[in-house]
Residue, then its C-alpha position, 0 to 999 in steps of 0.5 A: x500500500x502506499x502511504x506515509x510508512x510502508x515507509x517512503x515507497x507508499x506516497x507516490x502511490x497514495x498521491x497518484x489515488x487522490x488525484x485519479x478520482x474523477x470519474x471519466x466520461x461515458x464510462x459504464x455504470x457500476x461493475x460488482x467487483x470480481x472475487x479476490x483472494x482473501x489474505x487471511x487464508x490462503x495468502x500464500x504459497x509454500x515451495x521448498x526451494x533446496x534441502x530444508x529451505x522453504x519458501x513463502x511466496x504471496x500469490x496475491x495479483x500485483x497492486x498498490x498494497x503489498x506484503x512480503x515474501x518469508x523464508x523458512x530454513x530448517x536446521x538440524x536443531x532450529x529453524x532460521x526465519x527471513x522476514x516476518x510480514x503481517x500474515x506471520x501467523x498464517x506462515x507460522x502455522x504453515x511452519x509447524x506443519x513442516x517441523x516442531x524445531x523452534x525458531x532461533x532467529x528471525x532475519x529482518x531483511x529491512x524495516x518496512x512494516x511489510x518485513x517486520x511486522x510480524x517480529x511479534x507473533x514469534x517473540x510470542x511463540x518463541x520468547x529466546x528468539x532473537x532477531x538480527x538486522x543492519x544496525x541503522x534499524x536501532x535509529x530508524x525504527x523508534x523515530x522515523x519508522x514510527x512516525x511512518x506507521x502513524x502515517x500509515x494507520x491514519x492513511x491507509x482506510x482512506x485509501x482504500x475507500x477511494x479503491x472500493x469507490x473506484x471497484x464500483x463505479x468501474x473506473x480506472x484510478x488512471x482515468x477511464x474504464x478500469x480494466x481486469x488487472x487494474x480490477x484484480x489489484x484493487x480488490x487485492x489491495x482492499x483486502x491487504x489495507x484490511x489486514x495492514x489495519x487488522x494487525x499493525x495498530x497492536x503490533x510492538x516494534x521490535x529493536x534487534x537483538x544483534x545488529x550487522x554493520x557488514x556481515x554476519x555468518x551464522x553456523x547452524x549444525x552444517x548450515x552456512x548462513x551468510x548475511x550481507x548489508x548490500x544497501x538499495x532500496x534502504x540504507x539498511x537492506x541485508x541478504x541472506x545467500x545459502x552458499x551450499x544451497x546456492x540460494x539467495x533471499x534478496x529482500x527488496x533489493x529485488x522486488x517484481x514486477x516493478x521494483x518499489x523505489x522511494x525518495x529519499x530512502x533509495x540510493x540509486x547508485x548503491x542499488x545498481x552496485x548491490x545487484x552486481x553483487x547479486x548476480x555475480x554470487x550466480x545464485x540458481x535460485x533468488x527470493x525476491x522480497x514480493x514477486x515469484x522465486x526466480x531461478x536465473x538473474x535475468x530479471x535482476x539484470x533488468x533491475x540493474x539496467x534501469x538503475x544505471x539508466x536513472x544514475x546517468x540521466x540524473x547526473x546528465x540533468x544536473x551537469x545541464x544544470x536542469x531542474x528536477x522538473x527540467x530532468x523529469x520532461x527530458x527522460x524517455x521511460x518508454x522503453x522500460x516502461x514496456x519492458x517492466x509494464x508491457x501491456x498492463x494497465x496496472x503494472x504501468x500505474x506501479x512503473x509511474x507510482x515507484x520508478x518514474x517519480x522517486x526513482x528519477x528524484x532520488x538519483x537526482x539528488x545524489x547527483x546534484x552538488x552539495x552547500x558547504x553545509x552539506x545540504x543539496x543545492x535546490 
């Protein structure tokens, strides 16, 4: 969902719905909205990926509203969780069907709420549970992260509001008649704002028990378990690779069909730098932080390719001495635009919502020079 606080990445999206509120004219009278996958069951499909590894993969249709992916790696003595998004008690059910070992460490790949969440529910069932994050969460989670959540809480029924007005008069929040996909991703959104709502509110953020500055390696019986800060999407992004297993959990560095990128917590240029590294660790298999477990880096090179693509327009913005606005008017996204959105009406909504706006501002920031108060220039 997009707001305040699924953190930085839900703004553009929120905005993009306020100003789509217009019905258009001749459109069709109201449609009933098609039946969408509840999230409080059946959320969420269980794959085991290698030996003792499983991975939970959201089936929801894409959309504005989102909620994470988690991974499962059964030890000999304990189990290792990746990420815990709000539909942790589904997934922690699903875990005791494939084992009674308790969990040992809950890995918090970054701080959106759509990744920790559910810290609670296994503090809850497991109370010596300890949970590992990058250190900047030890600042970022008790100021700017609760702030967000607040943002988010306030925000969110609104937002959907203006999703089921839309599912029933048959209207596009792109303008126009809605089409089946954008229909599929706003019924899915509806029903993800309500179980945000449902779970966030009583949910207790959690501070990590042991914070990474770099990397950690965990040794669990005969399990390596690497975890690596490789910053992007936030400055506090880690990755979980099996190196035996030849796995790699990549959180939302890597995120499909449309990468989610915020201003001013992306960094454009280490993302590009963090999807190098990704694919050079020439994974068989990558867990994305939403989308489909993906067994080749073709999807990552893409990735990578817009990022150097938005790092070079921004920097050729600032050398003209343009404005942001100038910058904006001069890029041509028309060829990744197809290539992330092809034909779909509402992946071309999240391409404008996640990409063209934060991705482009973002970059341009880091690329413009700085006052010698270390402030950008405007």
């Amino acid at each position: 969902m997009r707001i305040a606080p699924r953190t930085l990445i839900c703004l553009a999206a929120l905005a993009l719905a306020a100003t789509g509120t217009a019905r258009a004219a001749g459109a069709p009278a109201a449609a009933a909205p098609a039946p969408a996958k509840d999230p409080y069951s059946d959320s969420f499909d269980v794959q085991k990926i290698a030996d003792g590894v499983y991975a939970l993969i959201r089936n929801y249709p894409a959309g504005l509203m989102v909620d994470g992916n988690s991974v499962f790696i059964v030890n000999e003595d304990d189990v290792v969780v990746v990420d815990a998004p709000e539909a942790s008690s589904d997934m922690l059910a699903a875990l005791r069907k494939i084992t009674d070992k308790p969990v040992k460490y809950v890995i918090n790949t970054h701080w959106h709420d759509d990744h920790i969440t559910g810290n609670h529910v296994y503090r809850e069932a497991f109370p010596a549970v300890q949970f590992i994050a990058h250190r900047a969460f030890l600042d970022y989670l008790p100021t700017t992260g609760l702030a967000n959540r607040k943002g988010m809480i306030e925000g969110a029924p609104g937002f959907a509001a203006d999703e089921r007005k839309a599912l029933a008069e048959n209207r596009s929040l792109a303008g126009g008649e809605i089409t089946p996909d954008e229909r599929a991703g706003y019924a899915s959104d509806v029903r993800l704002v309500d179980r945000y709502m449902a779970e966030v509110p009583k949910a207790e953020i959690l501070l990590p028990d042991i914070a990474v500055e770099d990397r950690l390696t965990l040794r669990r019986g005969s399990r390596t378990i690497e975890i690596l800060h490789l910053p992007g999407h936030t400055a506090g992004d880690l990755v979980v690779r099996l190196p035996k297993e030849n796995v790699v959990v990549t959180g939302d560095l890597v995120v499909w069909p449309v990468p989610l990128i915020g201003n001013p917590q992306s960094h454009i240029r280490d993302w590009a730098v963090s999807l190098a590294s990704l694919r050079a660790f020439r994974g068989a298999i990558y867990v994305p932080g939403h989308g489909p477990v993906l067994r080749d880096d073709a999807y990552l090179a893409l990735m990578e390719e817009l990022m150097h693509f938005v790092v070079k327009q921004a920097e050729a913005a600032v050398a003209r001495g343009d404005t942001l606005d100038a910058a904006r008017k001069a890029v041509d996204w028309t060829d990744l635009k197809k290539r992330f959105a092809g034909d779909s009406r509402m992946r071309a909504i999240l391409f404008a919502s996640y990409v063209k706006g934060p991705a482009l501002e973002a970059a341009f920031g880091e690329a413009s020079p700085k006052k010698a108060d270390g402030k950008d220039h405007p």
